[in-house]
N, C-alpha and C positions, 0 to 999 in steps of 0.2 A: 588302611592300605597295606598292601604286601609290602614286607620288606624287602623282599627283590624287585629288582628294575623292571617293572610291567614294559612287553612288546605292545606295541600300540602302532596298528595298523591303519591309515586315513585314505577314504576317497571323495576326491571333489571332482564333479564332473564338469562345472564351466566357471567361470572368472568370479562371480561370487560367491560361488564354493571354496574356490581356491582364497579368497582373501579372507573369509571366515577361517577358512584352516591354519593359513599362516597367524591371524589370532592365535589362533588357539594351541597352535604349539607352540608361540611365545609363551601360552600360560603356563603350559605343559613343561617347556624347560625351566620356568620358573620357579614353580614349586613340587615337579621331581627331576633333578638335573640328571637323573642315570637314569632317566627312561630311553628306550630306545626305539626308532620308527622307522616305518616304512609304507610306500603304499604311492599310491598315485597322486600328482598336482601340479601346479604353475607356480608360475615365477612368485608368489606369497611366500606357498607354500616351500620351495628350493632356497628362498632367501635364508629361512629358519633349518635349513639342513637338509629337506630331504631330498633322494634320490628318485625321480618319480620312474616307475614303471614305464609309463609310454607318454607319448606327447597329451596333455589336457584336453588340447584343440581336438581328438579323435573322437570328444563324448558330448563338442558342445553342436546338440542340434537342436530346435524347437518347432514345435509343430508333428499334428498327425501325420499327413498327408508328406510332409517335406522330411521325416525321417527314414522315411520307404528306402530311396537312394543311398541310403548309407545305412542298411540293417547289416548287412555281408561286415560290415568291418565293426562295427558297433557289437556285435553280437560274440568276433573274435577277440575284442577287448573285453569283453563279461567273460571269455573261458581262458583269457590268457591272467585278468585277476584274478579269478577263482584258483584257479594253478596258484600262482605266487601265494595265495592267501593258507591252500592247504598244505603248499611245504614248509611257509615258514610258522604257520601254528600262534600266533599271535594272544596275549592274553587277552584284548579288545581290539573289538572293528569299530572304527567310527565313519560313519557314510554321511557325505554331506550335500544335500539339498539334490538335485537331478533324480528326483525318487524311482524315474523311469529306467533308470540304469542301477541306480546305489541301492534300491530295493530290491530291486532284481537279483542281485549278486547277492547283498545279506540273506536273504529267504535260500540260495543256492547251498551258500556256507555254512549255515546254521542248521543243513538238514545231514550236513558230512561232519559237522563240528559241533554237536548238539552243546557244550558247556561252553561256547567261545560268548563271550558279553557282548554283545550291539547296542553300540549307540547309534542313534539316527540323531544327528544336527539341524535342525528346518523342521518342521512338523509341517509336512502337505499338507495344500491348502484342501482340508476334507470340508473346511464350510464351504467354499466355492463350490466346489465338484467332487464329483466322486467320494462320496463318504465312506464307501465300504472299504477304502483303502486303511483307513483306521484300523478296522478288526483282523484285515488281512494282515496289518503290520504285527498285530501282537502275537500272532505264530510264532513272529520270528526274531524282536527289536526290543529290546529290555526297556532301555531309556532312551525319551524323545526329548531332544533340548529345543524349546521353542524361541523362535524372535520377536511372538505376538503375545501380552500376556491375556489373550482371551485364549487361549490355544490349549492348556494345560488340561482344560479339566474334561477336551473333548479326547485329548488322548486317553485318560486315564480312565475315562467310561468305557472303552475297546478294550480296558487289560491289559497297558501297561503304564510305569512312572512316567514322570514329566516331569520339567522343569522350567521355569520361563528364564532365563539366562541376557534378555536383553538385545537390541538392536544393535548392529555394530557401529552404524550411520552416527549415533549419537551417543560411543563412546569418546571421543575425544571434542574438544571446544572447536566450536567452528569461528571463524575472522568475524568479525564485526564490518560496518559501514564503511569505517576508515578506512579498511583494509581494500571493500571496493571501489572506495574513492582511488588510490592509489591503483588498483589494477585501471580504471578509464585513465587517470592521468598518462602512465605507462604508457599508454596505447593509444593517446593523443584524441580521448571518446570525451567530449564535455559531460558535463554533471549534466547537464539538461538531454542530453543527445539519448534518444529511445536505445536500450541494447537489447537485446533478445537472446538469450541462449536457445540452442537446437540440437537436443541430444537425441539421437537417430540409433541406438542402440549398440550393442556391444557384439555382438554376434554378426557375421557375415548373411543369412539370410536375412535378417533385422536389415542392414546397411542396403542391401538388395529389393527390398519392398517398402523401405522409406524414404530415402534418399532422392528421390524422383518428388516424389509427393510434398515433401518437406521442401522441398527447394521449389518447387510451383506457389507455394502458399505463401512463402515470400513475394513475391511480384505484386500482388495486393497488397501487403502491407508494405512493401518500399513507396509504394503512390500516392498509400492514403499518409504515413510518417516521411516526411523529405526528413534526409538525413541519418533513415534508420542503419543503427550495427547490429551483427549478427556475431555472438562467438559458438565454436564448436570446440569442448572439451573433445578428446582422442580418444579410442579404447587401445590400446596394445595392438590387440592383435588385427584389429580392421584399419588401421591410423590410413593407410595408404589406400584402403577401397575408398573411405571416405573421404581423401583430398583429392583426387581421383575424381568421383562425382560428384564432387562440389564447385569442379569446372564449369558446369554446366549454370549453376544458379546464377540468376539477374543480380546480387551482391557477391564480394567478396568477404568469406568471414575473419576473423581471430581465431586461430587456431591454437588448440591449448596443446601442446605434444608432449605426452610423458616418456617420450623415448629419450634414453640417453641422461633421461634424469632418476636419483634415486625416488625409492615408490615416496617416502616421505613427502619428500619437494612436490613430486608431482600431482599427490593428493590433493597438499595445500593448495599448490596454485586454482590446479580443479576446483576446490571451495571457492578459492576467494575469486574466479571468474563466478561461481553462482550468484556467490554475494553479491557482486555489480551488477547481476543484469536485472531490469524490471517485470519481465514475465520470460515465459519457457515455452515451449513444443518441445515435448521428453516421448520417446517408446514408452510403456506399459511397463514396471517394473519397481526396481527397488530406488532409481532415482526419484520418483516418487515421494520417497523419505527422504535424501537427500535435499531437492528442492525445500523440504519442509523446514529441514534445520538451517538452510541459507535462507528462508523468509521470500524465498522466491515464487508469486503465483504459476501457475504451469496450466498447458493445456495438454491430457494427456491420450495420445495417440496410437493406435498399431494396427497394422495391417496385416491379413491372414489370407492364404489358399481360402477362396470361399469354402470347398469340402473342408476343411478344418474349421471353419467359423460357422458354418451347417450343424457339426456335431458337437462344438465346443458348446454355443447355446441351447441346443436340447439339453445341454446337462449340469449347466449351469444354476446356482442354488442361489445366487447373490444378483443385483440388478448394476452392480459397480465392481470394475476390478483393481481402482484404486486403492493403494493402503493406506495414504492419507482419508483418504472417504468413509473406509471401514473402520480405521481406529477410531476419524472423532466422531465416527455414527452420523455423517453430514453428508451430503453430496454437492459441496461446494468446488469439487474438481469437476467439470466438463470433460468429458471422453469423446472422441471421434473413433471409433473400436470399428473393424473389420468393413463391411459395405462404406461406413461412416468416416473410414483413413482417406477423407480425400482432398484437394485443395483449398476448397472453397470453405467446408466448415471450419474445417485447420484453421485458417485465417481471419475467419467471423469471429472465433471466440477469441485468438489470439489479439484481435482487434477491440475486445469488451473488456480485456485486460487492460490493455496498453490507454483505453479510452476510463472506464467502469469506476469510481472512486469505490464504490458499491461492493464491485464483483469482487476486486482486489479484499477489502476489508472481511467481506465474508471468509477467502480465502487462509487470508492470515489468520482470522480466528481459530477456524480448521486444524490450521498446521501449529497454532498455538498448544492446543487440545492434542492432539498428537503427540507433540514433543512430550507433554508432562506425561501423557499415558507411558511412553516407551521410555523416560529417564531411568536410568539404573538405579538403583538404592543399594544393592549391594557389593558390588567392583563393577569396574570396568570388562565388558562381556567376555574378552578373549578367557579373565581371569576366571570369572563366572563357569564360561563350559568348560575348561579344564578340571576345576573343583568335580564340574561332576563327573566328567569323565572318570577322573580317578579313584572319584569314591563306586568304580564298576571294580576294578583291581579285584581281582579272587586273592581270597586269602584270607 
């Protein structure tokens, strides 16, 4: 490593970006405390010091077809970090996961800044889709730190390093049973009494194309389960679209709110609401893993612009978009995906959970096999990407 203070410039484009970051510049101040940073992020990433550039929420959009409406601003945030990126000269770029943007900008900089270090954080999913995105990246992306360790050795066929660095989900211990018993008691739910979690996503268009759907596929399962609970963890930034629409649902749920509490607290609680509940309806994502490390079956769902769900399957390389399913090589997770996000199967399969001693078991096995696949063996992740970060340091 250089002996001087490497600049280290971060961008995360939406809320799992942004808590991978704040990892990692815990690590980053841990073991170089005179590094200095800048660059874009949220509330993780501001806790750990920095100053972001512009609001997060400007980059967090998903989908082809539903990004259109916001290219005019999206596009002035790619030339307003490029700006910041070329005055302040930065000894490494670390871009974190939103490849549609963070790529976009690395390949920008790296053609004005030919010796600047790129790190990319996340390795695009190139098994899923779009593979050529691999060799596009190593024009420009020195090191890819992956969260998957099958991930590594597809970067490094494209021409450039890699590293598998670990899943963040199962760097710290998650609550036990007791811990769930204690969230039902709390909350006046018997031990016997069905709960269900319902995580409807984190993003604003997610809460807007689930929230309907997810709250229909209840009504079947309150009539077939007398007695059923429903809790709903928060996201931050949607807290209030989602109490909001949840007016409308046939139960009233448990609302988990991280507002107002430190991220710690509210983490936890968010675990140990997982932990009590006996199966899930989650969006498509990194909850996924989540669920896995609370031992939670799930059914896992998302809805798309059919034009987006048209082209996303043409070019689709994988038959599952779960990462429980693809780490333990199983497809013991049921997906209701695009045409399939709709009430009725939502609540069949949620219903072979809540009934299936079978479905349940399989599941677990699944997310057993997962956990061990993604355990860390060498630090804890935040520690992990930091290390490599900085063995980028010129010098």
């Amino acid at each position: 490593m250089n002996a001087a203070a490497p600049h280290i410039f971060l961008v995360a484009g939406e809320a799992s970006g942004d808590r991978l970051g704040g990892r990692l510049l815990s690590g980053l101040k841990a073991l170089a405390p005179d590094s200095r940073f800048s660059g874009i992020g949220g509330p993780a990433m501001e806790a750990q010091g920095l100053e972001s550039l512009f609001l997060i929420e400007d980059l967090a959009v998903m989908g082809l077809v539903e990004v259109l409406p916001r290219l005019p601003r999206l596009l002035a945030r790619l030339r307003q970090a490029e700006r910041a990126i070329l005055a302040t000269r930065p000894d490494i770029l670390v871009t974190i996961d939103s490849p549609d943007f963070t790529l976009r900008l690395a390949r920008r900089v790296k053609a004005a800044l030919p010796d600047l270090k790129v790190v990319h954080y996340v390795a695009p999913s190139v098994w899923a889709w779009r593979p050529e995105r691999a060799r596009h990246m190593a024009a420009f992306v020195d090191t890819v730190l992956c969260l998957l360790p099958f991930e590594p050795p597809l970067m490094e066929a494209a021409g450039m390093a890699a590293r598998f660095v670990g899943h963040p989900v199962f760097a710290d211990p998650w609550p036990g049973p007791e811990a769930g018993a204690a969230f039902r008691a709390e909350r006046g739910i018997a031990p016997d009494t069905p709960l269900l979690a319902v995580l409807p996503g984190s993003r604003l268009g997610e809460i807007r194309r689930h929230m309907t759907v997810f709250g229909a596929a209840l009504a079947p399962l309150a009539a077939r389960f007398p007695g059923l609970e429903v809790v709903v963890p928060l996201a931050p930034g949607v807290a209030d679209a989602v109490i909001a629409r949840a007016g409308s649902w046939p139960l009233r749920p448990h609302f988990i709110d991280p507002r107002g509490r430190a991220d710690a607290a509210a983490e936890a609680l968010k675990r140990t609401a997982l932990v009590a509940a006996d199966a899930a309806i989650a969006a498509s994502g990194t909850v996924s893993l989540e669920l896995a490390a609370a031992d939670t079956p799930m059914v896992i769902a998302y809805g798309l612009n059919p034009l987006t769900w048209h082209l996303l399957r043409a070019r689709l390389r994988i038959d599952t978009v779960t990462l429980v399913n693809l780490v333990s090589e199983s497809r013991a997770v049921p997906e209701c995906l695009g045409p399939d996000c709709r009430p009725e199967p939502i609540a069949d399969q949620a219903t072979q959970l809540l009934e299936n001693d079978a479905a349940r078991a399989a599941q677990r096995e699944a997310m057993a096999l997962t956990r061990e696949r993604l355990r860390i063996v060498e630090a804890f992740p935040g520690e992990a990407a930091a290390r490599a970060v900085l063995d980028m340091t010129p010098g």
